[in-house]
BANUKOL-704806 format. One line per 10 residues: their letters; for each residue x negated, y negated, z of C-alpha. Coordinates in Angstrom, 3 decimals. Each point is the difference from the previous one (the first is absolute). Layout:
<nodes>
a) X:Y:Z  ...
</nodes>
This chain:
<nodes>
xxxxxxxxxx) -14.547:-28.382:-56.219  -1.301:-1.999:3.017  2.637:-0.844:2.374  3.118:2.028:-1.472  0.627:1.255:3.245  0.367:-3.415:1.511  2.526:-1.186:-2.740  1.848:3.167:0.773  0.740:-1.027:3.255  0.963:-3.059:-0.490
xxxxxxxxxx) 2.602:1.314:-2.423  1.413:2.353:2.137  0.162:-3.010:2.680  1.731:-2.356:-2.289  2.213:2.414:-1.068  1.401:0.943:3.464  0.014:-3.859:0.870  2.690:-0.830:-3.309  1.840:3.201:0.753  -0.021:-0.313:3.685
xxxxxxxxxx) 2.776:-3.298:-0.956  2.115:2.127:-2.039  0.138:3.447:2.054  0.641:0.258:3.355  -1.254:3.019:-0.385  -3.277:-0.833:-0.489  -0.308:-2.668:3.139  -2.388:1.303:2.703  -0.002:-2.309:2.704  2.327:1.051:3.144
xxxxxxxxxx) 0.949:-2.493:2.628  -1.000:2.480:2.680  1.744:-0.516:3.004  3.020:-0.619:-1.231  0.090:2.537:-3.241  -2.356:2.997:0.341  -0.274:2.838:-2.987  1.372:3.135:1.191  -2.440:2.667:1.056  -0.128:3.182:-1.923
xxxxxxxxxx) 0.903:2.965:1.831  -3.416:1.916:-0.150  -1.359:-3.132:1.718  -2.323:0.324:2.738  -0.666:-2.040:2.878  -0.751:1.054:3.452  1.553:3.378:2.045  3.042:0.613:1.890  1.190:2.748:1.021  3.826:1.413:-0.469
xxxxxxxxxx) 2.501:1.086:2.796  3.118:1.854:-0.806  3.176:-1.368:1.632  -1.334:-0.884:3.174  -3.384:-1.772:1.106  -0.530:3.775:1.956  0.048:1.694:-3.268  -3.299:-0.420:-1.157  -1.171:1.370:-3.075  -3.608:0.198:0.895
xxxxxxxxxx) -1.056:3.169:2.572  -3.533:-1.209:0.415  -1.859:2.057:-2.072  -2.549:-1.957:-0.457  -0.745:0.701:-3.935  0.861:-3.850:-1.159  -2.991:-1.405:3.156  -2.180:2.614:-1.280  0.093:-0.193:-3.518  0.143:-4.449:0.419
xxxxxxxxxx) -3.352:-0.831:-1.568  -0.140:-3.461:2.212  1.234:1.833:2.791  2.554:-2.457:1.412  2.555:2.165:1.312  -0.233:1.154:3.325  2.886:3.249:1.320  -0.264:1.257:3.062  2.548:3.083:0.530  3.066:-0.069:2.793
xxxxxxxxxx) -0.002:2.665:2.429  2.692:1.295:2.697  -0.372:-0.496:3.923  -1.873:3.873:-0.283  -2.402:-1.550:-2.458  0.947:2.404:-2.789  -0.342:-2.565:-3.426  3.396:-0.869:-1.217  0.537:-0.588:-4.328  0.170:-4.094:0.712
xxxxxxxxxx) -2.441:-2.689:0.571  -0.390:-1.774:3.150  -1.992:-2.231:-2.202  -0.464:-1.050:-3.514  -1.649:-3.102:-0.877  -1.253:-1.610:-2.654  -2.459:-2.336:-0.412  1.154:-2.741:-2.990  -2.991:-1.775:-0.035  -2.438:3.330:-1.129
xxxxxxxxxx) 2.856:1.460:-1.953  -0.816:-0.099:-4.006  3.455:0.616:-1.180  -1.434:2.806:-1.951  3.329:2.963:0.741  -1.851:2.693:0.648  1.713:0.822:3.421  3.408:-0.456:-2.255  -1.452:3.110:-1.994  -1.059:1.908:2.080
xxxxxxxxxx) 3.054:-0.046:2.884  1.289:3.523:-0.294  2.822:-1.027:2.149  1.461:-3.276:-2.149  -0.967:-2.176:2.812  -1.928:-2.928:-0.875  0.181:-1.911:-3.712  -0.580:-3.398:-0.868  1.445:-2.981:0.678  1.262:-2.891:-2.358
xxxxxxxxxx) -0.009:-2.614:2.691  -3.034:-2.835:-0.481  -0.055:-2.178:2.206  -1.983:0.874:2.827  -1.618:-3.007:1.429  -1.103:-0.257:3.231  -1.801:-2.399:2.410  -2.864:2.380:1.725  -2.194:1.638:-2.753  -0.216:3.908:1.548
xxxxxxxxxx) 2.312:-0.072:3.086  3.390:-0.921:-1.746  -0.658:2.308:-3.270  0.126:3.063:1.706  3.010:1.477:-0.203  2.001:2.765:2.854  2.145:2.487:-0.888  3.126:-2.459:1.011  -1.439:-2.388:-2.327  -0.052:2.703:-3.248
xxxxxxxxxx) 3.215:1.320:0.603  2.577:-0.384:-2.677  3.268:1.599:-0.857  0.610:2.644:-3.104  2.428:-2.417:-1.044  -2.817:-2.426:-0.470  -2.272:2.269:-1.730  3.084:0.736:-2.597  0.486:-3.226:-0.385  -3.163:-1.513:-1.268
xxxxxxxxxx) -1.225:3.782:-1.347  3.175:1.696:-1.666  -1.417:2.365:-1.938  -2.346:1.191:2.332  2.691:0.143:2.489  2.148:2.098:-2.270  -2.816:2.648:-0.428  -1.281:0.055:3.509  3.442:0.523:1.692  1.199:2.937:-2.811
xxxxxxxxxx) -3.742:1.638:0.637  0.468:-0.308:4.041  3.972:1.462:-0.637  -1.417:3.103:-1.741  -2.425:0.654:2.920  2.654:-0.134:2.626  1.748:3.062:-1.315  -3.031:1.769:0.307  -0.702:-0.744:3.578  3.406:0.123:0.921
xxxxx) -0.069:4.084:-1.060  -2.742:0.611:1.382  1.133:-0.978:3.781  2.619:1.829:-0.539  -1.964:3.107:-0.183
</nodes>
């Protein structure tokens, strides 16, 4: 029949418009600044990367796999060395440029060293169009604490997984 599709969907609106009076359930609309919707915990926004205790404790040792594999190629390491020039396992520089950056997680999957994952945080808007949306490595630091916090489960995993490799390493300097 011509147009069934069409009355279908005008059902299925007038249907959520009654119910949306007698569920609160089933109302939509979010006054957004001052109630947001939570964000799920797989959500991904935009890299950080994860220090342990201290800012100096840096997850990351530069090895370059999450600027390689980056298909728009906005993040930028460039290793730390000592005052012999002998490269040290730390960048001297990580940035990351916001305004090329596709939010697509790839350099979360393929960080080896549980470095860099995603952020929940939104709100990123900034006056100059390239300058101010490229981040520095003081910029993307954040806290374990903050990646358990808005990532538990992950957080769970990652720190059990990273507890059973320190025995290993542990035995073998012993040696």
């Amino acid at each position: 029949m011509f147009g069934l599709g069409v009355l279908k969907g005008l059902w299925v609106t007038l249907k959520n418009f009654v119910l949306s009076y007698f569920t609160k359930e089933r109302l939509t609309t979010v006054q957004y600044p001052e109630e947001r919707i939570p964000a799920i915990e797989r959500y991904r926004n935009f890299p950080f990367l994860i220090y342990d205790g201290k800012s100096e404790n840096l997850r990351c040792v530069a090895c370059d796999i999450c600027a390689k594999e980056c298909p728009p190629q906005c993040i930028y390491i460039v290793r730390d060395t000592d005052e012999n020039g002998k490269p040290l396992k730390r960048p001297k520089t990580f940035d990351i440029d916001y305004s090329i950056c596709m939010n697509c997680g790839i350099c979360e999957e393929v960080c080896p060293f549980d470095a860099i994952y995603m952020d929940h945080e939104f709100e990123l808007s900034e006056l100059g169009r390239f300058e101010d949306l490229m981040y520095h490595k003081e910029d993307l630091l954040k806290s374990a604490e903050y990646f358990a916090k808005i990532r538990p489960t992950d957080a769970v995993r990652i720190e059990e997984k990273r507890k059973a490799k320190q025995p290993k390493t542990e035995t073998k300097s012993a040696l």
